[in-house]
Kinemage of the C-alpha trace (Angstrom):
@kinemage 1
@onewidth
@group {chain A} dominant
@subgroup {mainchain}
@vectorlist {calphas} color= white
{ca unk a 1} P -19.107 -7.380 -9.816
{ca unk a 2} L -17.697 -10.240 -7.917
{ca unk a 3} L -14.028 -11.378 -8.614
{ca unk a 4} L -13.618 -14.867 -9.994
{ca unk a 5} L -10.948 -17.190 -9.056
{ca unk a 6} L -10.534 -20.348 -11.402
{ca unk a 7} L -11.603 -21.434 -14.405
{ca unk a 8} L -13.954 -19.327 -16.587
{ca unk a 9} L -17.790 -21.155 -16.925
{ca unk a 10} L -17.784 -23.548 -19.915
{ca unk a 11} L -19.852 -22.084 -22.950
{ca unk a 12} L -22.842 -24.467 -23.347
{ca unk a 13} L -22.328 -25.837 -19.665
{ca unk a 14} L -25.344 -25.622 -17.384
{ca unk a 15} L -24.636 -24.619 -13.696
{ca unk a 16} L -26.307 -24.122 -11.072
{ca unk a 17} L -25.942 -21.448 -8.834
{ca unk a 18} L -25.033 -22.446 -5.445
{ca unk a 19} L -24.380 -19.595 -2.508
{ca unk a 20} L -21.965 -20.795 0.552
{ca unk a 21} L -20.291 -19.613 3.496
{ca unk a 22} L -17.051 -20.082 4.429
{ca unk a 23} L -14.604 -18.797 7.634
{ca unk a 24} L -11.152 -17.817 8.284
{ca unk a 25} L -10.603 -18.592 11.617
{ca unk a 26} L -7.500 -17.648 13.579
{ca unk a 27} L -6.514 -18.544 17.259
{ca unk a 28} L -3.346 -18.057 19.329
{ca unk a 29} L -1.172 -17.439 15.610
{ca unk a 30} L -2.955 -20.296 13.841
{ca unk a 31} L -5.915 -20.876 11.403
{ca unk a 32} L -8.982 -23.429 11.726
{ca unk a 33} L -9.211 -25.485 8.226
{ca unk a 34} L -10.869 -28.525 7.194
{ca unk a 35} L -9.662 -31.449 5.335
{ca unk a 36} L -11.892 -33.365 3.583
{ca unk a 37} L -10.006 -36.655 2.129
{ca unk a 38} L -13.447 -38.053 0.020
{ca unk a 39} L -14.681 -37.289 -3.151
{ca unk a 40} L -11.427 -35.728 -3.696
{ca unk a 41} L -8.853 -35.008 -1.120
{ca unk a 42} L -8.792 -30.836 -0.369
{ca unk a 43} L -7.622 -28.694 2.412
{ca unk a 44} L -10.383 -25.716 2.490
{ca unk a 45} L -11.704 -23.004 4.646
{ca unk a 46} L -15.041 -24.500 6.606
{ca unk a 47} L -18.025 -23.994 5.299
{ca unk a 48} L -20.084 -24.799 2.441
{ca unk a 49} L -23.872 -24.209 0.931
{ca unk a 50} L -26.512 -22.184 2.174
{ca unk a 51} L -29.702 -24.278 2.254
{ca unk a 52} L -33.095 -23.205 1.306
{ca unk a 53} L -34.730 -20.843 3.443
{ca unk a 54} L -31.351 -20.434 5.661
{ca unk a 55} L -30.057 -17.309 7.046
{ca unk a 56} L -26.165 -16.906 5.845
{ca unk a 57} L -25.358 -16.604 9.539
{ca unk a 58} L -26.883 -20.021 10.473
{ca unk a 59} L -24.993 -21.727 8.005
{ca unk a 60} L -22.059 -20.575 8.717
{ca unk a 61} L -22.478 -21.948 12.225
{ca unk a 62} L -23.838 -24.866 11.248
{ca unk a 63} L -21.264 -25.620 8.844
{ca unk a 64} L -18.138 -24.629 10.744
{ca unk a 65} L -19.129 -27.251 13.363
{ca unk a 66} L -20.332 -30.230 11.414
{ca unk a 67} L -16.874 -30.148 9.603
{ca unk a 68} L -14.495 -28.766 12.437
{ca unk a 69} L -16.685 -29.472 15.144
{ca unk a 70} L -15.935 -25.850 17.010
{ca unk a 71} L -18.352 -22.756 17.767
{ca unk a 72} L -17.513 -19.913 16.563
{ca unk a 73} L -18.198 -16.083 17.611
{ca unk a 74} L -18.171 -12.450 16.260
{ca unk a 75} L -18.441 -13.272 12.621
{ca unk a 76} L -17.624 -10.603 10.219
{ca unk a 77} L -18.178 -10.352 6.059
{ca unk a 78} L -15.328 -9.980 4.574
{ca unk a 79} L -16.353 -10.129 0.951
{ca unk a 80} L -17.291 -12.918 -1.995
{ca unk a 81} L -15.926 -14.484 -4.532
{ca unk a 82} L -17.099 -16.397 -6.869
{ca unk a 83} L -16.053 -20.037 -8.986
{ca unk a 84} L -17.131 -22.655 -11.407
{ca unk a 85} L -16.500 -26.240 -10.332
{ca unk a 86} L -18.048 -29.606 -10.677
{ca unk a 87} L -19.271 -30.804 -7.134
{ca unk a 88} L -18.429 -34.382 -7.474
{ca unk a 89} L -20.578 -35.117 -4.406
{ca unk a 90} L -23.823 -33.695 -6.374
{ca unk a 91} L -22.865 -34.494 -9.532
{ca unk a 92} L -23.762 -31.142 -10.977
{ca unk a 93} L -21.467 -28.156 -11.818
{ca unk a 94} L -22.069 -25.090 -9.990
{ca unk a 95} L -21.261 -21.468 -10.236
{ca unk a 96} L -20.479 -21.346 -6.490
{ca unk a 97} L -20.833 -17.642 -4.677
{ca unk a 98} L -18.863 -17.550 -2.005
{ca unk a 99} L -18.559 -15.629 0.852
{ca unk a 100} L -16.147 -15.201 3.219
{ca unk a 101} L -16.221 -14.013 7.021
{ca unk a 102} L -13.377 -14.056 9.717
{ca unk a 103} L -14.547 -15.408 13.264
{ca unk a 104} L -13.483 -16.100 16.124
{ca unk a 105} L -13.304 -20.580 17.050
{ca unk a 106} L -14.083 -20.101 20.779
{ca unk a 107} L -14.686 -23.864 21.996
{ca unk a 108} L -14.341 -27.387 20.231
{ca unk a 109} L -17.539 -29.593 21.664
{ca unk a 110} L -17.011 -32.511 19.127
{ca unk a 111} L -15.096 -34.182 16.333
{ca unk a 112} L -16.560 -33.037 12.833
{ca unk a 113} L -19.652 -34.464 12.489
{ca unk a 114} L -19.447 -34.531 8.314
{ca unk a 115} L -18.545 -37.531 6.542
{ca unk a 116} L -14.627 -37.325 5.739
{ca unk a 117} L -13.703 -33.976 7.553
{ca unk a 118} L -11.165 -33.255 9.872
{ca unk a 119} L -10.002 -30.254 12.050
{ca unk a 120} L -6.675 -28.803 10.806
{ca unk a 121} L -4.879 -25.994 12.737
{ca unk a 122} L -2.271 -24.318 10.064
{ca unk a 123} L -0.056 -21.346 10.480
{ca unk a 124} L -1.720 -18.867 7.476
{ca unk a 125} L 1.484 -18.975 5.607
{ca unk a 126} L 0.768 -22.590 5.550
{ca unk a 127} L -2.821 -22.493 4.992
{ca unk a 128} L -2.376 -19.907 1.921
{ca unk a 129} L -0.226 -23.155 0.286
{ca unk a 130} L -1.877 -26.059 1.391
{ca unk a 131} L -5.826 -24.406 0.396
{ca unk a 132} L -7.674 -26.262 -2.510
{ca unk a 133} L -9.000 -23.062 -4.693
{ca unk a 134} L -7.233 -19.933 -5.357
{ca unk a 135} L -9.938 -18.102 -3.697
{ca unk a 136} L -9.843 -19.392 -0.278
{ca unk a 137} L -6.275 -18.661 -0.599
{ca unk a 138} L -6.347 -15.123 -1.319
{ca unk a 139} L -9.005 -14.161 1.292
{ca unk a 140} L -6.531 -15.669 3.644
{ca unk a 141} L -3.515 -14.461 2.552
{ca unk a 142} L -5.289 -10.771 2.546
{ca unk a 143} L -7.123 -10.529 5.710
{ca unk a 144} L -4.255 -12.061 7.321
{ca unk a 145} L -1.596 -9.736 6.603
{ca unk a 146} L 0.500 -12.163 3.538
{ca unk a 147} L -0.061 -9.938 0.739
């Protein structure tokens, strides 16, 4: 069973399930986040869905750089979680699995190529506040020594 952070699914809601990848990614006593200020302004751990036929691995990759714009190295699963939401930016509600890895951010090559994303270097106390869903937040403040 898979721990659930949020709200409970709607009864009589249709959602669509919608696997993702995210990373916690520390450097010199700092994490890597991403803050996306459109649909709705978040702070979150980069990452997002896995696309069709897409090994977890590659999307984590890919989606680390196209919202932080840094490679990453030595990824490790750290576990899942999972959430209901409505993904304004689909316009669909999702049951979202998602799982988490820590990696290392080894180089930054360009600015974030997704629409509306920027790089944020937090300490993790800081991150653990400032993270848009409850899960991000307690993969973070677990694997990096807060709780």
């Amino acid at each position: 069973m898979i721990r659930r952070y949020g709200d409970a699914a709607q009864k009589g809601r249709r959602y669509v399930l919608r696997p993702g990848v995210y990373a916690i990614l520390p450097r010199d006593g700092m994490l890597l986040l991403t803050h996306q200020t459109a649909p709705t302004p978040e702070v979150q751990l980069p990452g997002g869905g896995v696309d069709g036929g897409e090994q977890p691995l590659a999307a984590l990759h890919r989606e680390v750089l196209e919202e932080t714009g840094w490679r990453i190295a030595s990824p490790r699963r750290l576990g899942a979680f999972r959430r209901f939401t409505f993904m304004p930016e689909y316009d669909l509600w999702a049951e979202k699995i998602c799982t988490v890895f820590l990696a290392r951010p080894v180089h930054n090559i360009e600015p974030p190529r997704e629409l509306h994303h920027s790089a944020l270097w937090v300490t993790a106390g800081a991150a653990v506040r400032a993270l848009g869903n409850d899960g991000d937040a307690a993969f973070v403040a677990r694997h990096i020594g807060l709780s």
